[in-house]
N, CA, C and O atoms as CSV, one atom per row, in Angstrom:
chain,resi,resn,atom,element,x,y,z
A,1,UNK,N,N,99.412,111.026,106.094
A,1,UNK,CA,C,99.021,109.757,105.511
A,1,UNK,C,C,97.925,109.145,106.372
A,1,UNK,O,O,97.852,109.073,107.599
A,2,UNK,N,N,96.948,108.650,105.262
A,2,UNK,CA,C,96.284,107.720,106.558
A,2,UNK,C,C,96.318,106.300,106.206
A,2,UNK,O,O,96.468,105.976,105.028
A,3,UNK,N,N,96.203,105.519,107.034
A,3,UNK,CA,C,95.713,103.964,106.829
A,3,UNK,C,C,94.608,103.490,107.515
A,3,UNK,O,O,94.207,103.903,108.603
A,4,UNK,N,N,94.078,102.509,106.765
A,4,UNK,CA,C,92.964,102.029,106.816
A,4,UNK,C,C,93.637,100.246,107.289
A,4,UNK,O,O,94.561,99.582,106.819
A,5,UNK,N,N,92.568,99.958,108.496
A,5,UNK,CA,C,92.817,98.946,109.221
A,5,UNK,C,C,92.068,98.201,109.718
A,5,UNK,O,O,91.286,98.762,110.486
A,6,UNK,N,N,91.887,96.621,109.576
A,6,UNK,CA,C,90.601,95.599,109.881
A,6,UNK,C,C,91.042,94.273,110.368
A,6,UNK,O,O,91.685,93.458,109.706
A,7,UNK,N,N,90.752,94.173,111.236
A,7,UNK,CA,C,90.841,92.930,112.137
A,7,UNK,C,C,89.328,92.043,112.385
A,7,UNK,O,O,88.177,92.471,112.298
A,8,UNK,N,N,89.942,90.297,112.812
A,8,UNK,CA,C,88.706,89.686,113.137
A,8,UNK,C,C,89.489,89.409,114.787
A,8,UNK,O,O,90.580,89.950,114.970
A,9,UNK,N,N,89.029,88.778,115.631
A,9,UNK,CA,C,89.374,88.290,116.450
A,9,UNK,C,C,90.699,87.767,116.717
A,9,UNK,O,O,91.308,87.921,117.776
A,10,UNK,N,N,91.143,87.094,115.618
A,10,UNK,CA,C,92.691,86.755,115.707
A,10,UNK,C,C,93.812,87.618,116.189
A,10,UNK,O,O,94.633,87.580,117.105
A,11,UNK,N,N,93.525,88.370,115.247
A,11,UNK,CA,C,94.463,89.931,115.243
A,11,UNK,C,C,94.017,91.297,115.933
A,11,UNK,O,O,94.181,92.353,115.322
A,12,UNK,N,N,93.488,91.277,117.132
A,12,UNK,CA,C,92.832,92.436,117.838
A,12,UNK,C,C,94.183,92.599,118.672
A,12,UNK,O,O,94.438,93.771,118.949
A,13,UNK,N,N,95.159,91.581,119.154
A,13,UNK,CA,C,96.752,92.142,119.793
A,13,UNK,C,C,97.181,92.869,118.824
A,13,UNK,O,O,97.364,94.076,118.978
A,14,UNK,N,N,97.419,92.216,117.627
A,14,UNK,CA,C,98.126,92.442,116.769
A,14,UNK,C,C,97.741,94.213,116.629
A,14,UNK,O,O,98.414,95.184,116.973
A,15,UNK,N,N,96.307,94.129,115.948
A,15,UNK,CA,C,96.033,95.613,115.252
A,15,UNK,C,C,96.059,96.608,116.381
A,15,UNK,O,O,96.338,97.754,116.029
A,16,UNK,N,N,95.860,96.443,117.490
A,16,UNK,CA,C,96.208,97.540,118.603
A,16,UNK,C,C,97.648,97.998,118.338
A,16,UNK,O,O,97.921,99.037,117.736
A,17,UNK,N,N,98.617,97.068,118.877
A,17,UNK,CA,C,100.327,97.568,119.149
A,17,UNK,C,C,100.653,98.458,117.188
A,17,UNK,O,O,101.269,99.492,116.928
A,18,UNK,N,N,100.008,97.587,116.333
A,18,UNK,CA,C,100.194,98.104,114.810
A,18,UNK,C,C,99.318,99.927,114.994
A,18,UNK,O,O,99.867,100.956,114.601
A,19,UNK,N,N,98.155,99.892,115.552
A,19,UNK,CA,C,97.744,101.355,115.603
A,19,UNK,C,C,98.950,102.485,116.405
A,19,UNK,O,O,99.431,103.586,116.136
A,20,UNK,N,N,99.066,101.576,117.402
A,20,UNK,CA,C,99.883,102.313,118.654
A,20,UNK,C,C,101.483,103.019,117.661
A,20,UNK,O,O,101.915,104.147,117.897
A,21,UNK,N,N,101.950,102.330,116.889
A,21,UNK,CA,C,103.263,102.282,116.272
A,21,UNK,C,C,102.649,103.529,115.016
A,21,UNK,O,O,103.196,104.623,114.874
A,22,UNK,N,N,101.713,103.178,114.390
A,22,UNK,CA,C,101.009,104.305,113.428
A,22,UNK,C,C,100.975,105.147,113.733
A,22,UNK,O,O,101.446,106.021,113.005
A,23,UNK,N,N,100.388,105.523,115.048
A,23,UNK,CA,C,99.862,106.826,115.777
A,23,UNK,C,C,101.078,108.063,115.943
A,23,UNK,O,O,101.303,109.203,115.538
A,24,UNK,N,N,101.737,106.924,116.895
A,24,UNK,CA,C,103.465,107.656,117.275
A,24,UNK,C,C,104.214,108.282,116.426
A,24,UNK,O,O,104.936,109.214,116.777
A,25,UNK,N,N,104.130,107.801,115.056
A,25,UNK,CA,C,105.058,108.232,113.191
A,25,UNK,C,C,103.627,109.323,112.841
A,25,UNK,O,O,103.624,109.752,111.687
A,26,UNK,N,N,102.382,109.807,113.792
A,26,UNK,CA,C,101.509,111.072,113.292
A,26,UNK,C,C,101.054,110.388,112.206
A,26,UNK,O,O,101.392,111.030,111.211
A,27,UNK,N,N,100.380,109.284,111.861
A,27,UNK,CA,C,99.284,108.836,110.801
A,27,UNK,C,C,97.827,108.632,111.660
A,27,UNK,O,O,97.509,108.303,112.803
A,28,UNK,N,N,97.167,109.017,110.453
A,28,UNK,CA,C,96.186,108.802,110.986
A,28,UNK,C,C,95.394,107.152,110.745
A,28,UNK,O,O,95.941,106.267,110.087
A,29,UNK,N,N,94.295,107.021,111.290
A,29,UNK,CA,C,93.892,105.695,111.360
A,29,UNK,C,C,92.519,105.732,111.096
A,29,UNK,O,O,91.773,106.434,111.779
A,30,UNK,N,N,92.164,105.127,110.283
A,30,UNK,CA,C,90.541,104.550,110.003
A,30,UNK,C,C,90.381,102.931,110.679
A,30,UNK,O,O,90.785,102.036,109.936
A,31,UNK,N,N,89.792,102.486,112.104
A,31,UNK,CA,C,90.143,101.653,112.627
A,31,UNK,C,C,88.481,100.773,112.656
A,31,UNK,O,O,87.542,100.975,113.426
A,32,UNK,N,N,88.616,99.558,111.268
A,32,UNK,CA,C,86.881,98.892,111.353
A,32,UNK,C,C,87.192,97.337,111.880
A,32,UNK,O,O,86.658,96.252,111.650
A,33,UNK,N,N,88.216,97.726,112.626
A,33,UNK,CA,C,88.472,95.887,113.363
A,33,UNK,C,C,87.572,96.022,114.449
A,33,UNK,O,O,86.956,97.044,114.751
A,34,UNK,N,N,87.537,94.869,115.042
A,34,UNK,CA,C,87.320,94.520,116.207
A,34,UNK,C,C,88.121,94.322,116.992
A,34,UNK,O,O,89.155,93.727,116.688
A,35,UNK,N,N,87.838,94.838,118.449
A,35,UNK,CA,C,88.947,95.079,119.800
A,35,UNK,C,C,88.885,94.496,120.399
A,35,UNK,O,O,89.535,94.838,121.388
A,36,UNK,N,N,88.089,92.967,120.584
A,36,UNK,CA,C,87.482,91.742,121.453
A,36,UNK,C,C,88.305,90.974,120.848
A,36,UNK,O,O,88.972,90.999,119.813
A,37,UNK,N,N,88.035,89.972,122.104
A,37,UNK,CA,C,88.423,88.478,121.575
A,37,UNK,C,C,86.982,87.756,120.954
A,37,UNK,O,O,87.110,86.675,120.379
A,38,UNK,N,N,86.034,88.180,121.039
A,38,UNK,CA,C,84.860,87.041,120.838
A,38,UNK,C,C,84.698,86.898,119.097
A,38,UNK,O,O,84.720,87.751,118.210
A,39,UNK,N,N,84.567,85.763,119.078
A,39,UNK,CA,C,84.606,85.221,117.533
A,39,UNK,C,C,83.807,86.003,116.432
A,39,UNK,O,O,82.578,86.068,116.425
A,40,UNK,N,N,84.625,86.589,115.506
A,40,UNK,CA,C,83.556,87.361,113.898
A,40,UNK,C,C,83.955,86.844,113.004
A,40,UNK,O,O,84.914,86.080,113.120
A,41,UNK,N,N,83.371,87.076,111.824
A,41,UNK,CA,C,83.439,87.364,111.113
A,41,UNK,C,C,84.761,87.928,110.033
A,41,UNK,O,O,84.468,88.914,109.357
A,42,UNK,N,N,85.852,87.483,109.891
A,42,UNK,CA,C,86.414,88.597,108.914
A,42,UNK,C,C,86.070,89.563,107.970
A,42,UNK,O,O,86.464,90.727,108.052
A,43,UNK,N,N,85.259,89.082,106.957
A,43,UNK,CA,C,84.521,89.587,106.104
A,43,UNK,C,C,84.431,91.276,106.041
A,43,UNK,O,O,84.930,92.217,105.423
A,44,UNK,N,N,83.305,90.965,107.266
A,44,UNK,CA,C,82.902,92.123,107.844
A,44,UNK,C,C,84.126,93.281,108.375
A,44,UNK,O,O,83.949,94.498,108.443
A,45,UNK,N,N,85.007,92.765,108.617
A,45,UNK,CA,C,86.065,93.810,109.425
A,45,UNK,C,C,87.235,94.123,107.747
A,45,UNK,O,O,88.216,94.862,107.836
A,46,UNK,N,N,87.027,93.735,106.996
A,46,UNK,CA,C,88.445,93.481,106.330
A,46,UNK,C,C,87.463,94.400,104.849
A,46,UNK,O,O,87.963,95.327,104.212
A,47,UNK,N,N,85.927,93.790,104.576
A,47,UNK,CA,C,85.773,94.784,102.889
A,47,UNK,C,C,85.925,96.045,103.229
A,47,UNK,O,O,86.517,96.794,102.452
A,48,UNK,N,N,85.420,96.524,104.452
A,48,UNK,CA,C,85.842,98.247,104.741
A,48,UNK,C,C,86.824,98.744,104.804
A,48,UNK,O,O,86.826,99.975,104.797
A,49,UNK,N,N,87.975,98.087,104.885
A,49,UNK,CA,C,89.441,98.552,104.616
A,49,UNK,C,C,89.460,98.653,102.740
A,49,UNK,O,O,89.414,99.637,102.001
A,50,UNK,N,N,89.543,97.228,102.450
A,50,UNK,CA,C,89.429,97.698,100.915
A,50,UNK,C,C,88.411,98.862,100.260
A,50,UNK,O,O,88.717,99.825,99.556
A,51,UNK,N,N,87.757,98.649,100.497
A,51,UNK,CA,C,86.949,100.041,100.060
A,51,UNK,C,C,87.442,101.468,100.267
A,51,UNK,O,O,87.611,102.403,99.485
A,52,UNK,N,N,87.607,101.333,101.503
A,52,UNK,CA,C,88.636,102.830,101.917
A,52,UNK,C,C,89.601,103.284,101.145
A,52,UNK,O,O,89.760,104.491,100.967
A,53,UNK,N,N,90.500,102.196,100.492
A,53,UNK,CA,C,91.506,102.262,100.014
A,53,UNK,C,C,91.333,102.421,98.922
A,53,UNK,O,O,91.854,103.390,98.371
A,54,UNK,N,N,90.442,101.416,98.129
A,54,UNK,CA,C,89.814,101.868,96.427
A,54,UNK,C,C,89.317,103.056,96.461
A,54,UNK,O,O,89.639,103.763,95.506
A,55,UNK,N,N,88.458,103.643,97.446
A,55,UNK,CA,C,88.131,105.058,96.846
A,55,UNK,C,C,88.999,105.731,97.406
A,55,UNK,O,O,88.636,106.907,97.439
A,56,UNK,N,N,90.179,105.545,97.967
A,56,UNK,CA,C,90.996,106.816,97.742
A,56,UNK,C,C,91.286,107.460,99.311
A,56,UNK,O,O,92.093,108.280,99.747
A,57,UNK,N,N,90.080,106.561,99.975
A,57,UNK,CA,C,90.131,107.279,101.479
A,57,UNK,C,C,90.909,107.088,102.517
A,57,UNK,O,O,90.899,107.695,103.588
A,58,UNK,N,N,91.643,106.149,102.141
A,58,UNK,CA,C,93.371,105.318,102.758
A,58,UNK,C,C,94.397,105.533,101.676
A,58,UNK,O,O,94.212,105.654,100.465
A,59,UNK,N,N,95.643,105.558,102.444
A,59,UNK,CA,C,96.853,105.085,101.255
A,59,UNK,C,C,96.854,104.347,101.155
A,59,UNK,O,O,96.810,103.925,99.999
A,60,UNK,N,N,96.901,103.525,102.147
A,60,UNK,CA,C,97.166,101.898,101.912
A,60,UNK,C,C,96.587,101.651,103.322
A,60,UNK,O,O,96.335,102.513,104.165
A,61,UNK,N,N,96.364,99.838,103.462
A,61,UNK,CA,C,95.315,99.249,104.303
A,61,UNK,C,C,95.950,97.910,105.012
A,61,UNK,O,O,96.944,97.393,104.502
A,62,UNK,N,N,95.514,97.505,105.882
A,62,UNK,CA,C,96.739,96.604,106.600
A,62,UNK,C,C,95.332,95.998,107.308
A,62,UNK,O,O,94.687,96.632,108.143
A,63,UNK,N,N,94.914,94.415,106.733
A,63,UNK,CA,C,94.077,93.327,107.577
A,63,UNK,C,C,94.694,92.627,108.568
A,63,UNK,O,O,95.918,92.685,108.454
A,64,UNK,N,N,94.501,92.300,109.041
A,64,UNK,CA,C,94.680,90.584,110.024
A,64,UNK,C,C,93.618,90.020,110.300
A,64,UNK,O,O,92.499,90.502,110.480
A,65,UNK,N,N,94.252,88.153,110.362
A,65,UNK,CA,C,93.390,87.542,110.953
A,65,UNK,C,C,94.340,86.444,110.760
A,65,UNK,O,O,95.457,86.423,110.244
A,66,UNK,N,N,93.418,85.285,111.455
A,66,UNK,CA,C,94.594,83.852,112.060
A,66,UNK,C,C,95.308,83.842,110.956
A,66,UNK,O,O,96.319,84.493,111.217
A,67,UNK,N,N,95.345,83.535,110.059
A,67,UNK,CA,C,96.383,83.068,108.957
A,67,UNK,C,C,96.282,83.969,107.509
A,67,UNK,O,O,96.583,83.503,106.410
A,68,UNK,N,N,95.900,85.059,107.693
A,68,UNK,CA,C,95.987,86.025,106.722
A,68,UNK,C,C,95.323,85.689,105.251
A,68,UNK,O,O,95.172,86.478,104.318
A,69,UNK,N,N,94.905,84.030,105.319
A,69,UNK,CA,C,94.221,83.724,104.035
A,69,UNK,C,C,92.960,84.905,103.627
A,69,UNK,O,O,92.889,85.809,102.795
A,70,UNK,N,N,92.118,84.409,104.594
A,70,UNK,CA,C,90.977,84.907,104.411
A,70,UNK,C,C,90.592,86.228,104.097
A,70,UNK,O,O,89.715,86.527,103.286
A,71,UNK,N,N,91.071,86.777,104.565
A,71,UNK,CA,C,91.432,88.346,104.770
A,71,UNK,C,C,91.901,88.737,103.590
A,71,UNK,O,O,91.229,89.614,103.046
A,72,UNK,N,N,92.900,88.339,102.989
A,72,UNK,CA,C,93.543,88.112,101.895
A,72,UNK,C,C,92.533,88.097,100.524
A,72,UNK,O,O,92.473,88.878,99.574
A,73,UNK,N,N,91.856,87.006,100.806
A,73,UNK,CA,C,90.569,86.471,99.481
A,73,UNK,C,C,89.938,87.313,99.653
A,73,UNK,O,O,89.761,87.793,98.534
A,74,UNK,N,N,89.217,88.111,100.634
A,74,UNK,CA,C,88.336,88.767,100.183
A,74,UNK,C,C,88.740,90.347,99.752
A,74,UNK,O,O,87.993,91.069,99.092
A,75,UNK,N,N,90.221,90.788,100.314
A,75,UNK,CA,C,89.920,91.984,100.081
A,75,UNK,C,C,90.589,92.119,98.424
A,75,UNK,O,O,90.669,93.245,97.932
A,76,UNK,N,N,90.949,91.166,97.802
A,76,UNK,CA,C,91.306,91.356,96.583
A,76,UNK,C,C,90.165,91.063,95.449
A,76,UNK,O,O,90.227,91.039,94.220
A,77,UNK,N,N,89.270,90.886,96.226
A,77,UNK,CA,C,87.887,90.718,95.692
A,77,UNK,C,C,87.570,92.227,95.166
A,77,UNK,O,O,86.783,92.358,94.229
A,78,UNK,N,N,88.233,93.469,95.815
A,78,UNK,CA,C,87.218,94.382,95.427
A,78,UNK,C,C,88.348,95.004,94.190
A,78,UNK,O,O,89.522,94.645,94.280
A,79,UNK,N,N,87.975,95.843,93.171
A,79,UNK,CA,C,88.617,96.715,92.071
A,79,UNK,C,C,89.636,97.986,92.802
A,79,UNK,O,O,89.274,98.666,93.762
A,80,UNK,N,N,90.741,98.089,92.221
A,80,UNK,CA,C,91.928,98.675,92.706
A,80,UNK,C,C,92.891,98.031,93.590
A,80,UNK,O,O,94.064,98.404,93.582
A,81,UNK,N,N,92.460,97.031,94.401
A,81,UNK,CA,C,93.295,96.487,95.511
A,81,UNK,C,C,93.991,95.558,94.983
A,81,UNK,O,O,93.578,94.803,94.103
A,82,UNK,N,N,95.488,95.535,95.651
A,82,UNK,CA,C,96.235,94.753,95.339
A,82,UNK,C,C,96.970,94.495,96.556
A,82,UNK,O,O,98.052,94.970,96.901
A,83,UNK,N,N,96.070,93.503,97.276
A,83,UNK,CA,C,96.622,93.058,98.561
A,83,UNK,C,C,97.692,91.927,98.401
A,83,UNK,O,O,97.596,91.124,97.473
A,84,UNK,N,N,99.035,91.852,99.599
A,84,UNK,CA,C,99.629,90.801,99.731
A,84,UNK,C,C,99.524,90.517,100.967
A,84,UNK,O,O,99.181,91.273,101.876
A,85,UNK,N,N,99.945,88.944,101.048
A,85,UNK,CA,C,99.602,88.210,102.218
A,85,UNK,C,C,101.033,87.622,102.037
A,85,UNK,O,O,101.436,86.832,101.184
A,86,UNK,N,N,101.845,88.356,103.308
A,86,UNK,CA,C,102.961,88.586,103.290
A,86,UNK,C,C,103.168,87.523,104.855
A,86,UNK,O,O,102.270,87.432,105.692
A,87,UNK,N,N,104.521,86.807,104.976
A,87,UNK,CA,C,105.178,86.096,106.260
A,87,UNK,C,C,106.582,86.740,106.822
A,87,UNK,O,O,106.931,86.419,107.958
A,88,UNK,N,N,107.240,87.471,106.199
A,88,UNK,CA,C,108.749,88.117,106.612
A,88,UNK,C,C,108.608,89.674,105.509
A,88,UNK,O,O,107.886,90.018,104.574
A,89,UNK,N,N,109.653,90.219,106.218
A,89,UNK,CA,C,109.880,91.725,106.043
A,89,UNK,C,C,109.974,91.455,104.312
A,89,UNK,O,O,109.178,91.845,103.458
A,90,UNK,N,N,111.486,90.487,104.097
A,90,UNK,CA,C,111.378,90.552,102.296
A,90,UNK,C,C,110.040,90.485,101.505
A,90,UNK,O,O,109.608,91.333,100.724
A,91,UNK,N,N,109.660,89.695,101.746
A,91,UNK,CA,C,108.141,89.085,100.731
A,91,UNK,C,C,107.714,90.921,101.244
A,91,UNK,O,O,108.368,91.747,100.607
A,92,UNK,N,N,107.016,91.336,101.979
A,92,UNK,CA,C,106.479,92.542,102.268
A,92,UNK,C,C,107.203,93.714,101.270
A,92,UNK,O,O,106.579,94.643,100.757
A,93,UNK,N,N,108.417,93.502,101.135
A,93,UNK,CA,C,109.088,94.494,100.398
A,93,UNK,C,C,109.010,94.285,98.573
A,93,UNK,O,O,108.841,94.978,97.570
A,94,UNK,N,N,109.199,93.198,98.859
A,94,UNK,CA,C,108.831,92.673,96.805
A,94,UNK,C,C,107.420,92.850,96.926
A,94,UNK,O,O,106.890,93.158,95.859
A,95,UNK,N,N,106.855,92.775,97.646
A,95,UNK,CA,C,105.119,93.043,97.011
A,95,UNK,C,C,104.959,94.888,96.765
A,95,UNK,O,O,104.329,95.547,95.938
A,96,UNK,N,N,105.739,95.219,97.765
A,96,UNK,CA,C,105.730,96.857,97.613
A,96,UNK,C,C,106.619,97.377,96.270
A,96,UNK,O,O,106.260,98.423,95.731
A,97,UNK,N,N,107.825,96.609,95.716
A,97,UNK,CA,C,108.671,97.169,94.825
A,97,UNK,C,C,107.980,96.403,93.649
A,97,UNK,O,O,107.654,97.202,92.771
A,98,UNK,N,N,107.596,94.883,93.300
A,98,UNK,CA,C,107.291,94.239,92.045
A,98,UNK,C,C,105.878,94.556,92.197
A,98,UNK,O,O,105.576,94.964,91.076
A,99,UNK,N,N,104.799,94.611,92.951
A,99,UNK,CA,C,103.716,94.449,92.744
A,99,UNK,C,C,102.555,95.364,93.160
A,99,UNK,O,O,101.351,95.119,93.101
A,100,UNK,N,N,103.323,96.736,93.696
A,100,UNK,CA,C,102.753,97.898,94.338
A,100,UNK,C,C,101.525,97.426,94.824
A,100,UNK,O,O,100.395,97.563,94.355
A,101,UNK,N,N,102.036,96.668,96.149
A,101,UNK,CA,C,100.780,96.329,96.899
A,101,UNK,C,C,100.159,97.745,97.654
A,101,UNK,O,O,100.877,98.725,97.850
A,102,UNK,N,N,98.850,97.699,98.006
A,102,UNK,CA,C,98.379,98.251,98.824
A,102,UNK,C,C,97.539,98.161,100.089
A,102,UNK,O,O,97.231,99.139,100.768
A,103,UNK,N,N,97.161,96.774,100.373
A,103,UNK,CA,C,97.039,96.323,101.248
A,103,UNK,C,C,97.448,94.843,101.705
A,103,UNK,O,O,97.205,93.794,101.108
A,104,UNK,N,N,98.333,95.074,103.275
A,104,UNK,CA,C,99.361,94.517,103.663
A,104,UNK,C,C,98.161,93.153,104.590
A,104,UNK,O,O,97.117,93.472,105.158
A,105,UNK,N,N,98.613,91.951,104.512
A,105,UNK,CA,C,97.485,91.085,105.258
A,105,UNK,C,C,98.568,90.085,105.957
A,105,UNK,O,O,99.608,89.550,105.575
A,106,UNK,N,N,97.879,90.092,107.066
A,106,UNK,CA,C,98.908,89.838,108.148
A,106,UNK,C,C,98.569,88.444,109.267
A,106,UNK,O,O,97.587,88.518,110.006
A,107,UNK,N,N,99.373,87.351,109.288
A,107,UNK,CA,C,98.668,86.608,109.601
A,107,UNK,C,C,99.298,85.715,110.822
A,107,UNK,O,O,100.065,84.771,111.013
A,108,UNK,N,N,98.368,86.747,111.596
A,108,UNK,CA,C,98.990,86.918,112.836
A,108,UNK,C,C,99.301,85.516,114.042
A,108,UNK,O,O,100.046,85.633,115.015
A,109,UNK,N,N,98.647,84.427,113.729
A,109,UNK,CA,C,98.847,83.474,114.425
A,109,UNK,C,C,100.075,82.617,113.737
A,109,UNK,O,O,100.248,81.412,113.922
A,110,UNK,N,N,100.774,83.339,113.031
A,110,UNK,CA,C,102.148,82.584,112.390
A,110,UNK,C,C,103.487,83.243,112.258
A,110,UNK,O,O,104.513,82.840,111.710
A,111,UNK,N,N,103.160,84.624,113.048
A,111,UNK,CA,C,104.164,85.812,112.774
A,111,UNK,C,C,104.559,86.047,114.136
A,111,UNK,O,O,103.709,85.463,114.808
A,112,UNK,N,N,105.435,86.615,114.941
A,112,UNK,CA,C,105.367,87.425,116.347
A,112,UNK,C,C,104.981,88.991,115.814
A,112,UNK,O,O,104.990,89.590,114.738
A,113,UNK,N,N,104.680,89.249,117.048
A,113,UNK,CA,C,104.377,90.898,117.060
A,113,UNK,C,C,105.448,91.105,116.821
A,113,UNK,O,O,105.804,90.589,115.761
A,114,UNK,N,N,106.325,91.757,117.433
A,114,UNK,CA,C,107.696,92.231,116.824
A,114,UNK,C,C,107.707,92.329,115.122
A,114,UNK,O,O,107.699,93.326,114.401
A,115,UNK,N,N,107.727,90.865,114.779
A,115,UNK,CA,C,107.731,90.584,113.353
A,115,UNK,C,C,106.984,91.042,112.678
A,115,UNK,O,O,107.476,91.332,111.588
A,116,UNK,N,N,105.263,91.429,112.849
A,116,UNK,CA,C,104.497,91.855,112.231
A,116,UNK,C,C,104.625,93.409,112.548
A,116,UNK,O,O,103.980,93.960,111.655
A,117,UNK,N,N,105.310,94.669,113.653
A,117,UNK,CA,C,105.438,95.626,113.365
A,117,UNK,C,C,106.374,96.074,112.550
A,117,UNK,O,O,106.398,97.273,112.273
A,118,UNK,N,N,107.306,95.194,112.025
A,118,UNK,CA,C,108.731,95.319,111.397
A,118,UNK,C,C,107.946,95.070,109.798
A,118,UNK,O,O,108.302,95.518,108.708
A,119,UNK,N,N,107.224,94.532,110.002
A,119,UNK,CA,C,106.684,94.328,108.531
A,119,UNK,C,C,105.807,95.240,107.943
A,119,UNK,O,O,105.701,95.276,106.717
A,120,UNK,N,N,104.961,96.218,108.902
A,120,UNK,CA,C,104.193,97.156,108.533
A,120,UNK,C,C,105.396,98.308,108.050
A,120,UNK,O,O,105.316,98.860,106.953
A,121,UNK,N,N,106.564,98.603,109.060
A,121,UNK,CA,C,107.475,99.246,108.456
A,121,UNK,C,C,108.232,99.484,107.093
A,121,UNK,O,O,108.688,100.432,106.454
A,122,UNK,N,N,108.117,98.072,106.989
A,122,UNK,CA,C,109.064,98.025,105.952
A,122,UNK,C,C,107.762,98.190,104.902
A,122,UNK,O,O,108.255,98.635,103.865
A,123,UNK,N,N,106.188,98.010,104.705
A,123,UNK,CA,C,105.236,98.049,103.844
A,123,UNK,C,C,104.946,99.648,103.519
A,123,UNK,O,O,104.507,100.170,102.495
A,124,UNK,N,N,105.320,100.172,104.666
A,124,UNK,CA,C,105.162,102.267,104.669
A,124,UNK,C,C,106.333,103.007,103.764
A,124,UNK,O,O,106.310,103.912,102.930
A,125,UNK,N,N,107.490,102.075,104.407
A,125,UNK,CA,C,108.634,102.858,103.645
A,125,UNK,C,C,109.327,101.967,102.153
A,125,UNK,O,O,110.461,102.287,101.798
A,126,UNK,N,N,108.653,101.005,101.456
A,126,UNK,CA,C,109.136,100.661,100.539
A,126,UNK,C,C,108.443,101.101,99.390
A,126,UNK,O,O,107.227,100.967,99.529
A,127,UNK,N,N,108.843,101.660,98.121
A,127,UNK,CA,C,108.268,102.493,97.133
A,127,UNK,C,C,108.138,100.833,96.010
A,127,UNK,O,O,108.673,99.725,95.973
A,128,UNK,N,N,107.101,101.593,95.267
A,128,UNK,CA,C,106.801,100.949,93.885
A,128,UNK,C,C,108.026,100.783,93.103
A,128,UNK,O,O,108.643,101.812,93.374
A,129,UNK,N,N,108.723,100.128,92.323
A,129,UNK,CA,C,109.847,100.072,91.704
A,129,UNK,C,C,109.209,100.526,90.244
A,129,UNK,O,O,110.088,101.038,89.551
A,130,UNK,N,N,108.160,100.486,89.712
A,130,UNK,CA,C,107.975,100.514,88.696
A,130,UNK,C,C,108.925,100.036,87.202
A,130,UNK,O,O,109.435,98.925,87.346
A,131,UNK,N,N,109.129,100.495,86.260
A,131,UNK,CA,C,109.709,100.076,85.277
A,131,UNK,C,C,108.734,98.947,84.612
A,131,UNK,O,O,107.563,99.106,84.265
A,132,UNK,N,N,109.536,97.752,84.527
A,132,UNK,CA,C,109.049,96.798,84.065
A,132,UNK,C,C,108.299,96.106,84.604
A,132,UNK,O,O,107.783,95.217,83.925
A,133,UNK,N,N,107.924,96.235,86.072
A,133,UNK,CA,C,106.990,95.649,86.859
A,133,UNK,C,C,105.684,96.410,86.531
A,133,UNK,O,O,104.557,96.018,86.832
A,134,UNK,N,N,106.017,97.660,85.811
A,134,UNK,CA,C,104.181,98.598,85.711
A,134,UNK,C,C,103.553,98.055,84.308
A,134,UNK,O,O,102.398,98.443,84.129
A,135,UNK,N,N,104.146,97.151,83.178
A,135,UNK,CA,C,103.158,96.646,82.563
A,135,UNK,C,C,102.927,95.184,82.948
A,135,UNK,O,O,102.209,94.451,82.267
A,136,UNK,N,N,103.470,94.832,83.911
A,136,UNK,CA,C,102.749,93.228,84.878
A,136,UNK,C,C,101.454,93.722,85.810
A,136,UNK,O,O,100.490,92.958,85.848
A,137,UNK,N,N,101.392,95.035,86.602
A,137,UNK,CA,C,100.981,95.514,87.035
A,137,UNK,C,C,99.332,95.620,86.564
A,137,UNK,O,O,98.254,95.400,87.117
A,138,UNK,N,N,99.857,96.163,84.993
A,138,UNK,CA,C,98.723,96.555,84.339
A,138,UNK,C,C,98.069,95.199,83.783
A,138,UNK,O,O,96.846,95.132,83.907
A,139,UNK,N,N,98.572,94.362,83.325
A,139,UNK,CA,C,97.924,92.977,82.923
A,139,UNK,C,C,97.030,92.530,84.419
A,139,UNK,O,O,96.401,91.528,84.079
A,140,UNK,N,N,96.803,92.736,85.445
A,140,UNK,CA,C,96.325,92.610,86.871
A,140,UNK,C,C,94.735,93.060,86.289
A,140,UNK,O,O,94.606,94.262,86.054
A,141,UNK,N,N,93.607,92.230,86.061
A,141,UNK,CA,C,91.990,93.068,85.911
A,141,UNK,C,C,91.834,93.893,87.276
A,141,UNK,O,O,92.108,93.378,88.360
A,142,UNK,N,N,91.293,95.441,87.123
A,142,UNK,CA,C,91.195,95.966,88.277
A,142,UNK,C,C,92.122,97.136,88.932
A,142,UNK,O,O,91.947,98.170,89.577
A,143,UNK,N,N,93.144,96.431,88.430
A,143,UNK,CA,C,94.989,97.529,88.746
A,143,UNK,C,C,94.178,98.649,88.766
A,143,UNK,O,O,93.020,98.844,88.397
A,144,UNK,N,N,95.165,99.459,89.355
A,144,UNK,CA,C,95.395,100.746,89.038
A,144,UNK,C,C,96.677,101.127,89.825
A,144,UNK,O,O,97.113,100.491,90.785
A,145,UNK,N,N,97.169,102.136,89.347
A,145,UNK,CA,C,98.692,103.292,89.303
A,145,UNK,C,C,98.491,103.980,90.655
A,145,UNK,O,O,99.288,104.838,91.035
């Protein structure tokens, strides 16, 4: 599996210990964050995850930044993505079973680490529920299966 991963400044603790935990379970990593503290841009660190992921070149994609908004708005900006901007393990798990998220946005100045590696966990190992959630799915402009 690989994942695709983008940080601004907020989340450069965060997306390190989250690579470190990836690495160890043998995934691989497409890594377009930034590893500084000095102030960016989200933008810039977060459409290259979505993209990765719309064409196919990630399974799924995991942003941060201070409060996961931003990060959030833009990467659902692009066609195929269906990012959530998730605060506890549950919400992370209903976006994976009702809403087959694929990229997890993480917002790291409101979460602990601990909390935010427990949440990438539970975003790897929770499946699509499909059924009746795949024609809500499909009413989504952009969806895809």
């Amino acid at each position: 599996m690989k994942i695709s991963i983008g940080n601004d400044h907020a989340g450069t603790e965060y997306k390190l210990a989250i690579i470190g935990m990836l690495k160890s379970k043998g995934i691989e990593i497409i890594n377009h964050g930034t590893d500084g503290s000095d102030s960016v841009d989200y933008p810039d660190f977060v459409h290259p995850v979505a993209t990765d992921v719309g064409d196919g070149k990630a399974a799924m994609g995991i942003v941060i930044c201070g409060s996961g908004n931003g990060a959030s708005m833009t990467i659902n900006k692009h066609s195929k993505i269906r990012g959530a901007l998730c605060w506890n393990k549950e919400i992370v798990a209903l976006a994976r079973e009702h809403n087959d998220a694929n990229i997890l946005s993480l917002p790291a100045r409101f979460i602990a680490l601990q909390q935010a590696l427990e949440m990438v966990e539970t975003f790897l190992n929770t499946k699509f529920d499909g059924g009746r959630h795949e024609r809500r799915i499909e009413k989504i402009p952009c969806s895809v299966k």
